[in-house]
Every structure is written in C-alpha cells, then in structure tokens.
C-alpha positions as CSV (number, residue, x, y, z in Angstrom):
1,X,35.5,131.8,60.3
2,X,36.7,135.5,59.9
3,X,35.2,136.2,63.4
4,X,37.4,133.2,64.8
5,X,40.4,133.9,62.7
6,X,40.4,137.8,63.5
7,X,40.1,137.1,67.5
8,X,42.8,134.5,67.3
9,X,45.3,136.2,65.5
10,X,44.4,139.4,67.8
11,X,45.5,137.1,71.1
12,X,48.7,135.8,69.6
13,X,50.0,139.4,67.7
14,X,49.5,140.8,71.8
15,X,52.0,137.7,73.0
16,X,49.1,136.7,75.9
17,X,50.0,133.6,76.1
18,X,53.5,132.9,78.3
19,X,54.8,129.7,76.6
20,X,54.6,126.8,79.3
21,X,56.8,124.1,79.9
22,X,54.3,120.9,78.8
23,X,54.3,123.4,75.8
24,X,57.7,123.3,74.9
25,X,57.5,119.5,75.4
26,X,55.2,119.4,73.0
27,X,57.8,121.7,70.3
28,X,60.7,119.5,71.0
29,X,58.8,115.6,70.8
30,X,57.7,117.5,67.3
31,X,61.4,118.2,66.5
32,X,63.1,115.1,67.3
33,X,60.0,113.6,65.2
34,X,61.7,115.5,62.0
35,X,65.0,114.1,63.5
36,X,63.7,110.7,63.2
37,X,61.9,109.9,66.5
38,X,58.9,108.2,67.0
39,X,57.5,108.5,70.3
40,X,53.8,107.2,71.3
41,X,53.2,109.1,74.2
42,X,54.0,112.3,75.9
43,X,57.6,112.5,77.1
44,X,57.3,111.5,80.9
45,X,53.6,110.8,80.8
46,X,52.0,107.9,79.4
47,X,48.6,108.7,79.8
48,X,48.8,110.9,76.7
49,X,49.8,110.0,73.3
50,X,51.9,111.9,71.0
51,X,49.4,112.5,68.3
52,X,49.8,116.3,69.2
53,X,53.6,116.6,68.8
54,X,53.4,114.6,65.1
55,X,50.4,117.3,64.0
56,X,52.7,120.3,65.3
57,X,55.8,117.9,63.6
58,X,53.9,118.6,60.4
59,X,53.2,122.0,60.9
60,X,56.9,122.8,60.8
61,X,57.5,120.6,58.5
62,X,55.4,122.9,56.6
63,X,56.2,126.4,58.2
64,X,58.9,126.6,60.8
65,X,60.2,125.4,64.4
66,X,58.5,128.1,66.4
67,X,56.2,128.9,69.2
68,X,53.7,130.5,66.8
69,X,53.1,127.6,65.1
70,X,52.6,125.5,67.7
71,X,49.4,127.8,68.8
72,X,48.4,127.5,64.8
73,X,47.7,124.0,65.1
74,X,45.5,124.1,68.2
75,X,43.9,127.1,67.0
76,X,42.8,125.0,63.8
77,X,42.4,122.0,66.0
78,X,39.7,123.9,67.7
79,X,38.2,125.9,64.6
80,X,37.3,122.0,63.7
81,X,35.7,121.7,67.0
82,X,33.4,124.7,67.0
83,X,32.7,124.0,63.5
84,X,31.7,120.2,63.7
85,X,29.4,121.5,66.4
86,X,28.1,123.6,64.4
87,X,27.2,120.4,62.0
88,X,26.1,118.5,64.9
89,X,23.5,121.3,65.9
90,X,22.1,121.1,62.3
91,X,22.0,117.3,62.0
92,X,21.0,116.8,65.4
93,X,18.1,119.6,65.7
94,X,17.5,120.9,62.7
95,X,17.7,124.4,63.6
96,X,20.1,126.5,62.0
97,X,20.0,129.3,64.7
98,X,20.7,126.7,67.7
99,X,23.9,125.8,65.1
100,X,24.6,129.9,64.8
101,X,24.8,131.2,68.4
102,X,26.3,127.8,69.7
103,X,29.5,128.3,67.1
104,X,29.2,131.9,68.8
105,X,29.6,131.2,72.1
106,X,32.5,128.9,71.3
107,X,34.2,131.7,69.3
108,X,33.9,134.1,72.5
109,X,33.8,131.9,75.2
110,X,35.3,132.3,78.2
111,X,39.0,132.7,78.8
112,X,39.3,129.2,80.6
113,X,38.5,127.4,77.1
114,X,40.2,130.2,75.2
115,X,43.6,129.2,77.4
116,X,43.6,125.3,76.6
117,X,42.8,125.9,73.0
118,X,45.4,128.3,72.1
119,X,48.0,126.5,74.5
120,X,49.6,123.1,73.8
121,X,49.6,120.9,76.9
122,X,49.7,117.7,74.9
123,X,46.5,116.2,73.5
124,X,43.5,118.3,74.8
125,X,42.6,120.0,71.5
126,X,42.6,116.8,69.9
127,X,40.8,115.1,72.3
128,X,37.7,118.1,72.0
129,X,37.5,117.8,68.0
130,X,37.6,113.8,68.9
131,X,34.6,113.8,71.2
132,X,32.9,117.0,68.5
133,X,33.2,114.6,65.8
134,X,31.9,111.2,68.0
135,X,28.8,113.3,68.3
136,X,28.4,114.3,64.7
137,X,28.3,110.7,63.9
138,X,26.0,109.7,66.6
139,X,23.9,112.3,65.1
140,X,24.3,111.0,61.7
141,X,23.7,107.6,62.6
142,X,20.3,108.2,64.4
143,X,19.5,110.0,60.8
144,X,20.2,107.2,59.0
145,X,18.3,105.1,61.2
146,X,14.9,107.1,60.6
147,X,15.2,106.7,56.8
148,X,15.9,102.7,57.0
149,X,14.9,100.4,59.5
150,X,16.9,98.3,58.8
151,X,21.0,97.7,59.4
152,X,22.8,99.1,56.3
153,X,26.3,99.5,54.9
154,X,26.3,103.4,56.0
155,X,25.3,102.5,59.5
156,X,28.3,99.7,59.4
157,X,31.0,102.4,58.1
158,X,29.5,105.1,61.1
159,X,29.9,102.7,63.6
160,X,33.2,101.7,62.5
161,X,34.6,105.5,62.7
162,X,33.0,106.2,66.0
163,X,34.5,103.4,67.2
164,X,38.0,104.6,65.7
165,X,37.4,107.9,67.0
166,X,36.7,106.2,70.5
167,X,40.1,104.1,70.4
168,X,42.1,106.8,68.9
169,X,40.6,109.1,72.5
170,X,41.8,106.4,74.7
171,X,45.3,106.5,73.1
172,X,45.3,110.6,72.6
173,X,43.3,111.9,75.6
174,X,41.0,109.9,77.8
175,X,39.2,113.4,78.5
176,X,37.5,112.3,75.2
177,X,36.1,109.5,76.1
178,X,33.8,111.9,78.0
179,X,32.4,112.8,74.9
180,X,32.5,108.9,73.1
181,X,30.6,107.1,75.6
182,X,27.2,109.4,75.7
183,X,27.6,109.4,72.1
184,X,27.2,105.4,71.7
185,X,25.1,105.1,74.7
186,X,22.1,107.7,72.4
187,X,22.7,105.5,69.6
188,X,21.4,102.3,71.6
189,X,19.1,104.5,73.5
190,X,17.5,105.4,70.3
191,X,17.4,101.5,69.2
192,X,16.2,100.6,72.2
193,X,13.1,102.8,72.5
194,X,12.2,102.2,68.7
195,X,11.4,98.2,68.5
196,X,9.8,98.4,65.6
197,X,12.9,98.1,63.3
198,X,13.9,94.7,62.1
199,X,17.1,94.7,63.2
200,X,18.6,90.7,62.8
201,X,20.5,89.5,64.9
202,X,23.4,89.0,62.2
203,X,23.0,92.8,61.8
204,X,23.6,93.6,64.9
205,X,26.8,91.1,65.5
206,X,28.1,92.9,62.1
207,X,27.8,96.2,63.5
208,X,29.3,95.5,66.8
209,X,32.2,94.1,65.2
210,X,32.8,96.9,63.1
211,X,32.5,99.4,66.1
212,X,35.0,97.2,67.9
213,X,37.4,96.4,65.2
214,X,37.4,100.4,64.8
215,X,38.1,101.0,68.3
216,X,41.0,98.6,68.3
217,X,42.6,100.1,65.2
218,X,42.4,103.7,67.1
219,X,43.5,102.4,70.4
220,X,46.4,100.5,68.3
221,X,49.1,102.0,69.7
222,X,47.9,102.4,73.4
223,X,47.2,98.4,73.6
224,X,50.0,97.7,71.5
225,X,52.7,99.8,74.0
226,X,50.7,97.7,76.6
227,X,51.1,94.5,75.7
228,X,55.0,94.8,74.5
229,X,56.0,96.4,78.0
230,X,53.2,95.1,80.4
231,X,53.3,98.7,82.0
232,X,50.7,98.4,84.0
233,X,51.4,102.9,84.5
234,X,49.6,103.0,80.7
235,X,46.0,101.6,83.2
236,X,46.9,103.5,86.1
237,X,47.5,107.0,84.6
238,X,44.4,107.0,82.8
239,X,43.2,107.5,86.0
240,X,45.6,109.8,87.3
241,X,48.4,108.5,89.2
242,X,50.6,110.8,87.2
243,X,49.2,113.9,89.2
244,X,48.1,111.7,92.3
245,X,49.6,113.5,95.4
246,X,47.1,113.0,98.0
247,X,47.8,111.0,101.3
248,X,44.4,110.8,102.4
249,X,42.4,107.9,102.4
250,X,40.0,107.6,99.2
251,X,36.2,108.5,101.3
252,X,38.0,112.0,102.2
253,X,39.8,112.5,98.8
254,X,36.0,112.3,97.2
255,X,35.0,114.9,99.4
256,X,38.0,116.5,98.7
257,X,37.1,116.5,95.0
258,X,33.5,117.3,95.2
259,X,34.6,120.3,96.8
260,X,37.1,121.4,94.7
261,X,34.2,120.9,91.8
262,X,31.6,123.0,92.8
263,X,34.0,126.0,94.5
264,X,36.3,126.2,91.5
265,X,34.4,124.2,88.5
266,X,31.3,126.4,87.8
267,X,33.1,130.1,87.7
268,X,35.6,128.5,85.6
269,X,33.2,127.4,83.7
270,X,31.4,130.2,82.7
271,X,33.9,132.8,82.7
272,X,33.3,134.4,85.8
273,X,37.1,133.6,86.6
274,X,40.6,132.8,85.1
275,X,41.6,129.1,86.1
276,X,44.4,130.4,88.0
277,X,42.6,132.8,89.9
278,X,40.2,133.4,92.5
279,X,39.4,137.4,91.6
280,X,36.3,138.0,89.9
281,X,36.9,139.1,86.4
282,X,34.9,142.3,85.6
283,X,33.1,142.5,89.0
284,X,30.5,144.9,87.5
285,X,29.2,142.7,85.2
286,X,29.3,139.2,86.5
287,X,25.5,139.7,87.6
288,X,24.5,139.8,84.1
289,X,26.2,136.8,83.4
290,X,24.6,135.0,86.3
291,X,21.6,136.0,85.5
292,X,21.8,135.0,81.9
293,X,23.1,131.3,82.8
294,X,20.2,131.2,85.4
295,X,17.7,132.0,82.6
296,X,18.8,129.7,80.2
297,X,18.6,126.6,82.1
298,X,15.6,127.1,84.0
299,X,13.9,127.5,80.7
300,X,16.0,124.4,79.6
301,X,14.6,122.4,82.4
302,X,11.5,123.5,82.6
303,X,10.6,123.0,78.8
304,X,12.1,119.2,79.5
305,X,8.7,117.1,79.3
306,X,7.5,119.5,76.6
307,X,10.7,118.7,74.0
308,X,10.4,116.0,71.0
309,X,12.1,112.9,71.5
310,X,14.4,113.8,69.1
311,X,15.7,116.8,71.5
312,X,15.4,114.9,74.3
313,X,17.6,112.0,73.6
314,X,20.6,114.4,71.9
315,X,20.3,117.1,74.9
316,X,20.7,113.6,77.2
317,X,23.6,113.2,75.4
318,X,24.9,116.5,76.2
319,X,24.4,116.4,79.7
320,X,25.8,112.6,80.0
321,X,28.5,114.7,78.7
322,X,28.6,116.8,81.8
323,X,27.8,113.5,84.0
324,X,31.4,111.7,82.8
325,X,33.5,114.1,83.2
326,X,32.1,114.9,86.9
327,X,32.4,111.7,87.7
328,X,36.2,111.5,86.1
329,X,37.0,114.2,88.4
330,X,35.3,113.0,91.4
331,X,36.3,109.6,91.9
332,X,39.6,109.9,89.9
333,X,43.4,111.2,90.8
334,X,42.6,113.8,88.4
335,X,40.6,116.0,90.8
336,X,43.3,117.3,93.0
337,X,44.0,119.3,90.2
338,X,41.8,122.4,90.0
339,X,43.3,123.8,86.9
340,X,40.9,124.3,84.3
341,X,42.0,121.6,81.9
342,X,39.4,119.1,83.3
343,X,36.5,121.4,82.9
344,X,36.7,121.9,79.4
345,X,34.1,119.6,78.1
346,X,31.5,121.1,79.8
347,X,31.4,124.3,77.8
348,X,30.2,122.3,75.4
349,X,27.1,120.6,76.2
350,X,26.3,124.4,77.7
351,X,27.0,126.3,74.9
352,X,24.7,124.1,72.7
353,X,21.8,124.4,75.3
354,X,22.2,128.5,76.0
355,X,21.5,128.5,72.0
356,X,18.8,126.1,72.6
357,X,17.3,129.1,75.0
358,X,18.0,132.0,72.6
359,X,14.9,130.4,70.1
360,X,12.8,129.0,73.0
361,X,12.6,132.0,75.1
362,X,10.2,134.3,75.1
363,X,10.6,137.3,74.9
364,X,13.5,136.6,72.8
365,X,14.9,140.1,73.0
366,X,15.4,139.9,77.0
367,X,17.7,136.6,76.5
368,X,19.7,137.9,72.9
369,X,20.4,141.4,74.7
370,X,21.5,139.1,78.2
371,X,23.7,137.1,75.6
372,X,25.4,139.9,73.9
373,X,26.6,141.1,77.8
374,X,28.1,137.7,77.8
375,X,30.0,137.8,74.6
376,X,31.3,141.2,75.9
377,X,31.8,139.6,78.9
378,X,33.8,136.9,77.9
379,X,35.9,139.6,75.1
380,X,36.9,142.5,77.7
381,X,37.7,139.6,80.2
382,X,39.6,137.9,78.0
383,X,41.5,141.0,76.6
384,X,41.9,142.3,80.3
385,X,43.7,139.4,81.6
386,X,45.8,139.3,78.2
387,X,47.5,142.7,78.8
388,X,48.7,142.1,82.4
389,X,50.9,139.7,84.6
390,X,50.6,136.5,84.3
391,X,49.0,137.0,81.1
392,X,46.8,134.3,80.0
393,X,48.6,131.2,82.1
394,X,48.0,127.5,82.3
395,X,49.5,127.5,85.2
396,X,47.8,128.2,88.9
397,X,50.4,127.4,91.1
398,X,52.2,131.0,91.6
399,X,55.7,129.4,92.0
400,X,55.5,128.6,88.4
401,X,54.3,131.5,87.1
402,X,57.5,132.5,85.7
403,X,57.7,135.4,83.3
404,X,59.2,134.0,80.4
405,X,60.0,137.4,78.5
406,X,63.0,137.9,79.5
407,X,63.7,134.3,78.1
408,X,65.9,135.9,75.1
409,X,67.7,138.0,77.3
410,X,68.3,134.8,78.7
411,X,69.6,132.8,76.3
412,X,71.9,136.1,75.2
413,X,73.5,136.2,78.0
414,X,74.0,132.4,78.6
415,X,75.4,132.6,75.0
416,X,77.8,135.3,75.4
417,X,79.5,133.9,78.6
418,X,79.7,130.4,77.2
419,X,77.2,128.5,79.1
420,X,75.5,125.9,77.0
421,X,74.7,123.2,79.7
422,X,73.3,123.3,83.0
423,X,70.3,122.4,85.9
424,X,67.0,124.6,86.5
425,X,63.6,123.9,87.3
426,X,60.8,122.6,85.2
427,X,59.4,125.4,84.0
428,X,62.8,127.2,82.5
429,X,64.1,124.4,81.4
430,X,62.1,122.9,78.6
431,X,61.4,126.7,77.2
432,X,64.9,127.4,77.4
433,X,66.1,124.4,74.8
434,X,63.5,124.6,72.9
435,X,63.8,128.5,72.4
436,X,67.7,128.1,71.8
437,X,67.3,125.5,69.4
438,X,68.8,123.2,71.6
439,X,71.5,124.9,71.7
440,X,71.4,125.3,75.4
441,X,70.8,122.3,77.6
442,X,69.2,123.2,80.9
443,X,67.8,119.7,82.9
444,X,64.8,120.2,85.3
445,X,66.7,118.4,88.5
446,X,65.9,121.6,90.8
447,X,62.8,121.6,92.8
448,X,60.4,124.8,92.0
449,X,58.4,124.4,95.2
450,X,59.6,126.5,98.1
451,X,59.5,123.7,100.5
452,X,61.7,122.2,98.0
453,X,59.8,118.8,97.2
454,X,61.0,117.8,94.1
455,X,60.1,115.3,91.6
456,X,61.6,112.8,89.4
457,X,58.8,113.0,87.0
458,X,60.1,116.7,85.6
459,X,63.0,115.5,84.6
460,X,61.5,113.5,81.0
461,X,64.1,113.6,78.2
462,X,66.8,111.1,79.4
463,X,69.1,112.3,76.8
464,X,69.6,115.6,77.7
465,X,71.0,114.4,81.2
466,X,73.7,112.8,79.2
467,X,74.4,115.5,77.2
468,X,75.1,118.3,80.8
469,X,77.1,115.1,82.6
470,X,79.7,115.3,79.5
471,X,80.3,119.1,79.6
472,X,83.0,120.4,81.7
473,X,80.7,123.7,82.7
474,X,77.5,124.1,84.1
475,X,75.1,127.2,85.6
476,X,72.7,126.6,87.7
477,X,69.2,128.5,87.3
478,X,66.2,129.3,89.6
479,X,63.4,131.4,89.9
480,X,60.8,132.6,92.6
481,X,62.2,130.4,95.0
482,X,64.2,132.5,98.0
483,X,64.9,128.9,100.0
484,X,66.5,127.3,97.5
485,X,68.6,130.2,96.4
486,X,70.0,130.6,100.2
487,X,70.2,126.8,100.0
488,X,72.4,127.2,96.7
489,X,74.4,129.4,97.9
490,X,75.0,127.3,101.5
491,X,76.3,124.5,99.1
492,X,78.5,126.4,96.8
493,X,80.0,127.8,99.7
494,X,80.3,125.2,101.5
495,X,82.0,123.0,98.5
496,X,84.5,126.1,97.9
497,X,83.1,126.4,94.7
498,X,83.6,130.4,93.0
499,X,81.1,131.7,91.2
500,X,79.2,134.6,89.4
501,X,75.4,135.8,90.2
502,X,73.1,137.6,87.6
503,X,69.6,138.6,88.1
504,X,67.7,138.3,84.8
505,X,63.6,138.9,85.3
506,X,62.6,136.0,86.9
507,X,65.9,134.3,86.1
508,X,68.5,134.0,89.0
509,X,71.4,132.6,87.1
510,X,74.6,131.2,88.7
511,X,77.9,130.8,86.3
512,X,81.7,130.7,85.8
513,X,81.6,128.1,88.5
514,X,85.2,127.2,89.1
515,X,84.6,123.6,89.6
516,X,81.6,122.1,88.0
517,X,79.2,120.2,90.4
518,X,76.3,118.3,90.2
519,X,73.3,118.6,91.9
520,X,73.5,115.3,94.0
521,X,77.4,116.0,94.8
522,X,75.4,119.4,96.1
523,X,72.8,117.5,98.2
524,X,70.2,118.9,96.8
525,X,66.9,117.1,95.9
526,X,67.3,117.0,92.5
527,X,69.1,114.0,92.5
528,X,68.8,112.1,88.6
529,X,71.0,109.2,89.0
C-alpha cells in the first residue's frame, strides 16, 4: 500500500495528468447529484451508468469539488483492484509469491493502465474492481466446492453476488463483463469435469435462481431505464454505436479492427508505448522488455500440460479474459477506437501469469533481474512522459490535445471582461464550467476537427444551452483549429459583427461582440436547435 500510495501521490503533486473533458463530465454529473440530480447514465452516453459520478458525488461530499479528488477515487478504485488480485492469487493458487509480484506489476505497470486509472472517463475503474472481485468469488466458490460436495448456503450467497457483480457491470461498464463471463464459465467448468458431487437437481435450480435474481438486482437500473423508455440506444451502445463512425461494410471493418489490434494493442499493452503515441518509449530498453514478455509466456505455454488442474482451469480463466475482450473489439463498433481504454483488461490476466513465471522459471535470477528492467521500465517511462507535452493524455487525436494550463488564466480573463456565457468545442468546454464552478457557461456547439465535422453528441447537458440562449453576451472559443478560426472570422465579418481577439495558450478567445450571435445564425456546424 505505501508503494502504491507514494507513486500515486508522486503523479498527481507533478500535475501529469491534463484534466479531460469526459473527466469534467464526470465532476459536474457528481455536482448536480449534491444539487439533487439523479442521473443513471453518463450524460450523453447511455452505454455507461453513473455509478462513477455518485462515488466521486460522495467524495466531495466528504472533501471538496475539485479535480484532485476526482483522481482520489479512481486511485482507491484501483488500489481495490490490484488488491483483490492479490486475494485472488492466494485463493486461487495458493502461492503467496504469484500474489506478491502480480500486485507488483499492477503497482508499476505500464503508463497505458496508469492513464485510465488515475483519469476519470466514466465507469472504467469500476468496471476493473467489478470483474477483480467476479474472479475472487469464482475462486472462492471452486474452494468451497472441494470441501463440500454438495450445494450449500455459502455456494447460494457466492453465486448470488457474482451474479450482482455481473448485472451491476452491464449497467456500469460492459468492459466488465469481460471479466464476469470466464469467471461463471470456470465455475461450471469445474462442476462439469468433477461428476462425482451429488449435486440435485433442486440444488442446482436454487443456485441458478439466486445467480439470476442477483444479476437482475445489479442490472436494475439498466433494464429498468429500458423498459420505461423502450430506448432501443441502451442495446445498441453496448456495442458501440456511440463511437461507430465507420462507412465500410462490416467484413472490411473486421479487418479493420484486427488490424488496429495487433499494430496498436500489444505495445500498449505492455508499455512499450503511450496510447496516444506511436514513439517508442525509452528505445534503449524496450529489448529487455521484449525479451522478458517472450520468456514468460513461452515458459507459460510450455509448462501448460505439466500444471494441476487447479492452475489450469483459473489460468483458462485468465486468458478467456483476453479472448472476450478481443472479440469485443473485433467484431464490435468499439474497435475503431485505438485509444487504450479497450485494452485494459488484458494487463490483468498477464500480470498474474508473468508472476506465475517469476517461481516457475529456472534459473530464477535471470527472470527477477529481466523483471526488475521492467518495473524500471514501466517507472522512468511513466515519469518521462509525465514531465512533457501532452503529459499523460487520454486523448490520441492531436486536435484535442489541448493544454489545459492556461485554463485559469482563462477563466481570469473571461471573468474580468464580463463574459460568463458562450460556445467552444468539446474539450474546453466541460473543463471550463466545471473549473469556474459553473460560473462560466461555455456549450460544445463548435466542431474541434479541422475539416470541421461536428457532432451533436458533444453537446450533453441540455440545460446549459438554455442558460447561453438567455444571456445578452457571448465569446466564442477555439483551439488548434486554423480553418475554423478563418471560418469565424469570415462570419463575423460578414454579419458586421465587432469584436475583440485574445490569444490565451491554446485558447483563441473572441469577445465584446457588438451583437450577440449564435452559431446557427453564423452558419456554422454547430447547429443545437
């Protein structure tokens, strides 16, 4: 714990990560929860519920409104991860070493699962401690099961919580589902392959009911939302219509995907690169690490026919692990993105059987000196990318990299000239009321892409839109987009509309309009009515 806390605090004292939009999503849903508020899903995307912005509701609750506490929460959200792993490891192999180095390589792993459990995007550190904790109690049950043959009340109540756990993933994060269904699939593996109990049939009906009355008390909310509004969007953005922007037929999307997977997913995966970068991180030492990960599961795979049952139905577990979440990003809408989001699980499973390899290799002291290169591997790279532009950034799309410290010279400046209302992009937006305590009001009806494609979807918080269409002034804000601005300026021109131009960082900010006008009266693609 001191390692974890120590490294943690380290990152957020250094300010390395640059606070997102989807972030400050997340901050407001969790204010207008104190305000009264009670939204099921993430504001403009149903796919994910709001079990996130209640958690970070209650941390302010507790502490304050503020960016540093949003990070508290995941961070603690993922100390609960790596530590139920740590359980799992025990129960699961009895080996207290495999338990050790796995919680280690979670602690310093690489900067791509170090990003996504700092950073709030909404349900993805939940949705790891969900699928951590399904497979503690698949472990658990399995346990149980070679004490008693027979169905009892502890195997009843297990099977109940996983199958809470598994509803309350659907509703939360479907990412964790990734994680539920190998866990239930071992446990009937495991039945399956031991006949000898005297399982009843009643016994078995009684268990299954009390998996699936658990899943439909934590899915409660997603089914309930579905069958009030018959929004059929709650069935289709599980699978990723939210993010589906391909125009391709589906046969060349696959091969689409399977490419994206295996050029981007396995250096994101073990560190060898940030998520929103191509470069090599540490060039001189990615050999090591290669050669390390090349060690650990040849020996994994070639020990295979010589492990117990017992480690070969958990470690089947761990790669069905791997298996779902390929197949999520294959043959779902999902894969067009390459961020590193949607390889997240798979660190898991891989950290588990690297420590697996640090007690079965031999020589031991080849593999545990190869492992400490990749804990300073994974440290330095992290630290590197932390002290330079773009910092550590969820986002890969370089138009929306926006250097967000000059967001309090920002808001001073807004302040100072009396502009409290106004349109931007997605990514200043959000940040920008959430930072001025709502103060300042800045809707995301301005496209960020330099071909200027816009979309609806960034505009999510309906009230806000009201709020700017009542107020008799309004800027205009953009950033890293030189086609708009000379569009911008066309328009205003062109409308005979006066105004004043200041260059903040990334911010290009237009005010003291003499006439205020809207977007659509503009022409311009951000167009919210």
């Amino acid at each position: 714990m001191g390692l974890f806390l120590i490294y943690r605090t380290s990152l957020l004292i250094l300010h390395a990560f640059p606070f997102n939009s989807d972030e400050a999503i997340v901050g407001l849903m969790a204010k207008h929860i104190l305000s009264g508020e009670r939204p099921l899903f993430f504001y403009g995307q149903v796919y994910m519920g709001s079990l996130d912005a209640f958690l970070v509701a209650l941390a302010f609750k507790i502490f304050s409104e503020s960016v540093i506490v949003i990070r508290l929460v995941q961070s603690v959200l993922f100390f609960l991860s790596v530590l139920t792993i740590y359980l799992f490891a025990i129960v699961a192999f009895d080996d207290r070493k495999i338990a050790f180095f796995s919680a280690l390589l979670l602690i310093f792993s690489p900067v791509n699962l170090i990003l996504y459990s700092t950073v709030s995007l909404g349900g993805y550190g939940e949705a790891l401690l969900i699928g951590t904790l399904s497979l503690f109690i698949s472990a658990k049950v399995i346990n149980h099961f070679e004490v008693s043959e027979r169905v009892r009340k502890e195997h009843i109540l297990y099977l109940f919580l996983l199958g809470i756990l598994t509803g309350l993933g659907l509703w939360v994060n479907a990412i964790s589902l990734t994680f539920c269904i190998p866990s239930i699939l071992i446990i009937g593996i495991y039945l399956i392959k031991h006949r000898n109990f005297q399982i009843k049939i009643v016994e078995v009906v009684i268990s299954v009911t009390g998996y699936l009355v658990g899943f439909a008390l934590g899915s409660y909310f997603w089914w309930s939302s579905f069958l009030a509004s018959k929004n059929f969007s709650l069935l289709s953005e599980l699978t990723g219509s939210a993010v589906s922007v391909e125009q391709n037929g589906y046969i060349q999307q696959l091969g689409q995907h399977l490419l994206s997977f295996f050029l981007f997913g396995p250096t994101v995966m073990f560190g060898l690169r940030p998520p929103w970068d191509i470069k090599i991180i540490l060039p001189f030492m990615a050999p090591v690490i290669i050669l390390f990960w090349l060690i650990v599961m040849i020996n994994f795979f070639r020990k295979w026919n010589n492990l117990s049952k017992r480690y070969q139905l958990f470690f089947s577990g761990l790669i069905g692990i791997g298996l779902f979440q390929f197949l999520g990003y294959v043959f779902t809408s999902f894969g067009v993105d390459p961020s590193g989001r949607y390889f997240l699980p798979f660190y898991i499973p891989l950290s588990i059987i690297a420590a697996y390899g640090l007690v079965s290799i031999q020589p031991r002291w080849i593999v545990r000196i190869l492992f400490s290169f990749v804990l300073l591997f994974n440290l330095l790279g992290v630290l590197t990318l932390a002290l330079k532009p773009p910092f550590l950034t969820t986002q890969f799309y370089a138009p929306a990299q926006v250097d967000q410290r000059s967001m309090s010279d920002l808001i001073e400046f807004l302040e100072t000239n009396g502009e409290f209302s106004g349109y931007s992009n997605y990514w200043v937006s959000y940040p920008l009321i959430f930072l001025s305590d709502e103060r300042i009001i800045s809707i995301p009806v301005l496209p960020y892409h330099n071909d200027l494609r816009y979309s609806p979807r960034d505009n999510r918080i309906p009230d806000y839109n009201t709020f700017v269409d009542e107020q008799e002034r309004a800027f205009y804000i953009t950033t890293n987009n030189p086609p708009l601005d000379q569009l911008l300026n066309q328009k205003l021109i062109q409308n005979h509309i006066l105004f004043r131009y200041e260059e903040i960082g990334d911010f290009h900010i237009y005010f003291d309009l003499s006439n205020k006008i809207s977007p659509t009266e503009l022409g311009l693609y951000g167009s919210y009515k």
